[in-house]
C-alpha positions, 0 to 999 in steps of 0.5 A, spaced: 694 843 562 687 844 558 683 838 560 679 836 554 688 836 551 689 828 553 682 826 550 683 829 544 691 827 544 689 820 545 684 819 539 689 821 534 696 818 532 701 821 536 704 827 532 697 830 529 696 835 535 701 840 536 702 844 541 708 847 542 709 854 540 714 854 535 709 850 532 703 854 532 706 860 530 706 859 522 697 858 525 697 864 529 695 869 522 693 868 514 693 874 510 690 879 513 691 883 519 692 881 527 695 874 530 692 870 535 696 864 538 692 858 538 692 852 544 692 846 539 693 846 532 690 839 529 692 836 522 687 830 521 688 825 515 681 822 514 674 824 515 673 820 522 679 824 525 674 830 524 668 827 526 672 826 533 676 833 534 668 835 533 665 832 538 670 833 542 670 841 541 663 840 543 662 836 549 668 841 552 666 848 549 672 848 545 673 852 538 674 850 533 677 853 527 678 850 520 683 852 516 687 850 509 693 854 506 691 860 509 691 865 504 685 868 506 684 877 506 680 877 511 681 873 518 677 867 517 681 862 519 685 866 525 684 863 532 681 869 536 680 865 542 685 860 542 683 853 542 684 848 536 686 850 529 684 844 525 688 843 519 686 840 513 691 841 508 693 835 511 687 831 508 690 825 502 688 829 496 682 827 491 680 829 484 675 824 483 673 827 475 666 824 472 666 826 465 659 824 463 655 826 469 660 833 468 662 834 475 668 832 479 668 830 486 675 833 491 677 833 498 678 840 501 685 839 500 686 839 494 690 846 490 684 849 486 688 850 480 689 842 480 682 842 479 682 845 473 688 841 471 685 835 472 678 836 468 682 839 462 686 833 460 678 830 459 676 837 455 673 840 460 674 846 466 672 848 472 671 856 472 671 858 479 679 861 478 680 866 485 687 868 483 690 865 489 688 858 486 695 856 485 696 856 492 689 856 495 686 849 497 678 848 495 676 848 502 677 856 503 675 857 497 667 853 498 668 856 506 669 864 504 665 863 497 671 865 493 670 869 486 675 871 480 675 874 473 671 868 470 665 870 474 663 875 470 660 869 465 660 863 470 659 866 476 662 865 483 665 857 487 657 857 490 654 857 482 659 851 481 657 847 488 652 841 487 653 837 494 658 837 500 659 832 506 660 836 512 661 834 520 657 837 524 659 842 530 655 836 534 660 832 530 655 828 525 657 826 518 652 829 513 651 829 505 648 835 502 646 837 495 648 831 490 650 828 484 645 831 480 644 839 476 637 839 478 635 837 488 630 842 491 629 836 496 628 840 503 631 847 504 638 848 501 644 847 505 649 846 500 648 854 499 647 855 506 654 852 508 658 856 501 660 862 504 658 861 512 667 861 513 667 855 517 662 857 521 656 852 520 661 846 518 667 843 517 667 842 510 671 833 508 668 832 501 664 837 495 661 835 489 662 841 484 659 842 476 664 841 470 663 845 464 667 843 456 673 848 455 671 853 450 673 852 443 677 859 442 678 865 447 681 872 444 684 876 449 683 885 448 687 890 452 685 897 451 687 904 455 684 910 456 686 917 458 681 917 464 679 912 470 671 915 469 671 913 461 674 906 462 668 905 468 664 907 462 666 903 458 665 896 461 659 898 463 657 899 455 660 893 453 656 888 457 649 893 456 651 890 448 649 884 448 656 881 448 658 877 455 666 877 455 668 871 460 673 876 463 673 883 464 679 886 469 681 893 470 688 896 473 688 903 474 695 907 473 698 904 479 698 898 478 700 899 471 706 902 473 707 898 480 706 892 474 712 893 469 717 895 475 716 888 478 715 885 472 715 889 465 713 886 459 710 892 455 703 895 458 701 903 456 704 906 463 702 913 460 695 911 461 690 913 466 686 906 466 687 899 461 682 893 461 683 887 460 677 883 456 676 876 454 672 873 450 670 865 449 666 861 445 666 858 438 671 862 433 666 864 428 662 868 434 669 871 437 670 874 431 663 878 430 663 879 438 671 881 438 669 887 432 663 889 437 668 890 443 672 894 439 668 899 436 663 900 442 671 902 445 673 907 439 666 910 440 667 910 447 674 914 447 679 909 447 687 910 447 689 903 444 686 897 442 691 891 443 689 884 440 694 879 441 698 875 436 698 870 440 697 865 445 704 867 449 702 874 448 696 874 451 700 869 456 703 874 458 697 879 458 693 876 463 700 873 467 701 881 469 693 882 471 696 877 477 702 880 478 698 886 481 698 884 488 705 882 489 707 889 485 703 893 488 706 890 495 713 892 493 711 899 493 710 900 502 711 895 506 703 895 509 697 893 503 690 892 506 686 889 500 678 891 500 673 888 495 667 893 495 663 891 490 657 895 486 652 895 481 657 895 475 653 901 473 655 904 478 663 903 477 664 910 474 662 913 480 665 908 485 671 909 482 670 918 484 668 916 490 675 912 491 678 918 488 676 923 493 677 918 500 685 918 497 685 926 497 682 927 502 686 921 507 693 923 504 693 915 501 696 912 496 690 908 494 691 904 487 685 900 484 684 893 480 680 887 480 673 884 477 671 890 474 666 886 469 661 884 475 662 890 478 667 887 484 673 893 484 680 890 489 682 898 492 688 897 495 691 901 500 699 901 501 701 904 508 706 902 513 705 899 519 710 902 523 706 909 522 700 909 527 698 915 524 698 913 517 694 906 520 689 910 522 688 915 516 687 907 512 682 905 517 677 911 517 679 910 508 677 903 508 670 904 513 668 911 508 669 905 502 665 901 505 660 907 506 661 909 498 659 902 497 653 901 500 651 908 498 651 906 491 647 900 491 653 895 493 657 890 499 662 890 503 665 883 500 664 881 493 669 874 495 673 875 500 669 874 505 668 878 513 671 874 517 675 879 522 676 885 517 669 887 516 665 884 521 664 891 524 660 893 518 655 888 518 649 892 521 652 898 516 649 894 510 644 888 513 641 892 518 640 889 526 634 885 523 638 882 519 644 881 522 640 878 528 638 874 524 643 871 521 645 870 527 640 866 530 642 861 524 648 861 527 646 859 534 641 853 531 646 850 528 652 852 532 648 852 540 656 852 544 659 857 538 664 851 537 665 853 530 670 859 528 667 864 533 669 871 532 668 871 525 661 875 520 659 877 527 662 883 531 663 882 538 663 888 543 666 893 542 669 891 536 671 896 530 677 895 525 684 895 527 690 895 522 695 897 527 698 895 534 695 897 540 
């Protein structure tokens, strides 16, 4: 038996630590590639049950890997050294809403769709809105700094963090940030935390921004005979002068994947359709509206759909969110990306995933947040094919490539974890990686927090297939 096992058993009420294997299974992987079996698996109920699970991963050099719904693409909560997952989905959920400071305090347990449930009723909204938000706790999503089709106008989780209350890998309980919209005391460690993936802290409590809900919104639906003009296309818009709250694209696969999975009507004779919102005051939807339509009928559009209705455009926006699991109905294998490039780079981007499909003799399909520029290329294989999986691991590497070439990154919101770790020099650099890896040794010195993620171990390399 591990020796720091009956210590950490004996402060905690029996039944917290799990560690019998069937038990540890559902913990072994999350949405990504590769399962890790761990030695423990701890589901803590209140702050100090964190604080001692720390302390004492710290004083016997014991990973830690926190962990909420598990939803991540990109291996962040995977255990690849075995020792504790710390579960936190088990933490009482609290959305705490304070509508004249316009901010909302929440244990990171909490679902982050019921967030913004919970700031509607008060008139209000939480913008951050990830896909995954029905199921996604608000922990990951300040872990791996989640984004969204609203962060074309609102920006990212991080643009909506005001102070966090985190343990410490040496087990200390500290506030960062605060309640206020204006802190520049000292260094800024809400920032650093967002997105560090576990790392740096084990994130108990976070204080985010709250905005009031726009009076109107108008959504728009347009298709194009060709993938390029519609890239063009987003890029003319948001040169306009017009900033639409939402701006997704879905290349024809998707489409089609779409009205075979769940049909409601989209154009599946076109090459490309965008979906646009717009938000504000009615008087400016309706100038900003014309504008979008016209900047689209020079551009070559196919067709320019405004729904009738709030149920039409329901359903609009509910088939952009049934890409994912569409496309997955396709082959039994779909490794997800998140390249993301200047967004007047998208028409170029979207050759660059043209000529990688060809040349690798992949099914590649592409959608996302192509208003800010982050595209989600979706490669759909099969497992069981070794060959196939290796065509898929030289096609993700020269994404990335293409990417960094034209100006982007590796990662608009999911993350690196374990996926893209070996790629990290590709875009920062030696420099800047060791860098970054130096504050991590400052604050971690005994590597306790989610080691095996961001920094690529020896030897490491991408791998979406048994060996």
């Amino acid at each position: 038996m591990n020796d720091w096992l009956k210590p950490l058993q004996d402060g905690l009420i029996e039944g917290r630590v799990l560690t019998k294997n069937a038990d540890l299974y559902s913990y072994s992987f999350d949405a990504s590639f590769g399962e890790y079996l761990p030695e423990a698996v701890v589901q803590v109920k209140n702050k100090q049950e964190v604080v001692h699970v720390i302390r004492l991963a710290n004083q016997y050099k014991v990973p830690v890997y926190p962990r909420g719904a598990g939803t991540c693409l990109s291996g962040g909560p995977l255990p690849v050294h075995g020792g504790i997952v710390l579960d936190l989905s088990k933490l009482p959920a609290k959305i705490d809403v304070s509508p004249g400071d316009l901010t909302v305090t929440v244990s990171p347990s909490v679902r982050t769709q019921d967030i913004n449930i919970e700031a509607e009723k008060r008139g209000l909204m939480y913008a951050p809105d990830p896909s995954s938000a029905h199921v996604a706790t608000i922990g990951g999503n300040l872990a791996e700094n989640s984004g969204g089709p609203r962060g074309l106008k609102y920006g990212v989780t991080k643009d909506h963090v005001l102070g966090l209350e985190i343990v410490t890998p040496e087990g200390e309980l500290i506030r960062t940030g605060g309640q206020t919209i204006k802190n520049v005391t000292g260094y800024d460690l809400t920032k650093l935390i967002v997105g560090s993936e576990g790392t740096l802290a084990v994130i108990v409590e976070a204080t985010l921004k709250l905005m009031p809900k726009p009076p109107a919104v108008k959504t728009m639906m347009v298709s194009f005979h060709k993938v390029r003009t519609a890239g063009e296309a987003i890029s003319r818009t948001l040169t306009s002068g017009v900033l639409p709250s939402k701006m997704e694209f879905m290349d024809q696969a998707c489409v089609r994947a779409v009205e075979q999975f769940q049909p409601i009507g989209l154009p599946v004779d076109a090459a490309a359709i965008i979906l646009i919102e717009l938000d504000g005051p009615e008087e400016a939807l309706r100038i900003e509206q014309e504008k979008v339509e016209a900047i689209m009928e020079e551009m070559g559009a196919k067709e320019v759909i405004i729904p009738e209705s709030d149920e039409e455009a329901a359903k609009l926006w509910h088939a952009r969110k049934q890409v994912s699991p569409a496309i997955a109905k396709i082959k039994p294998t779909k490794v997800s990306e998140d390249a993301t490039v200047p967004r007047s780079k998208i028409p170029d981007f979207m050759d660059r995933l043209q000529t990688i499909k060809e040349k690798y003799d992949l099914e590649v399909v592409a959608f996302g947040h192509a208003g800010d520029g982050n595209l989600h290329p979706n490669i759909l294989c099969d497992q069981r094919d070794p060959e196939e999986m290796k065509r898929a691991e030289k096609a993700v590497e020269e994404m990335f490539e293409a990417a960094i070439e034209l100006g982007g990154t590796l990662s608009g919101e999911h993350g690196i974890g374990t996926m893209k770790a070996p790629f990290m020099e590709m875009e920062l650099g030696d420099a800047g990686v060791d860098m970054m890896r130096r504050i991590k040794r400052a604050w971690d010195p005994h590597n306790i927090l989610n080691p095996g993620k961001i920094f690529a171990e020896k030897g490491q390399k991408l791998v979406l297939r048994n060996e």
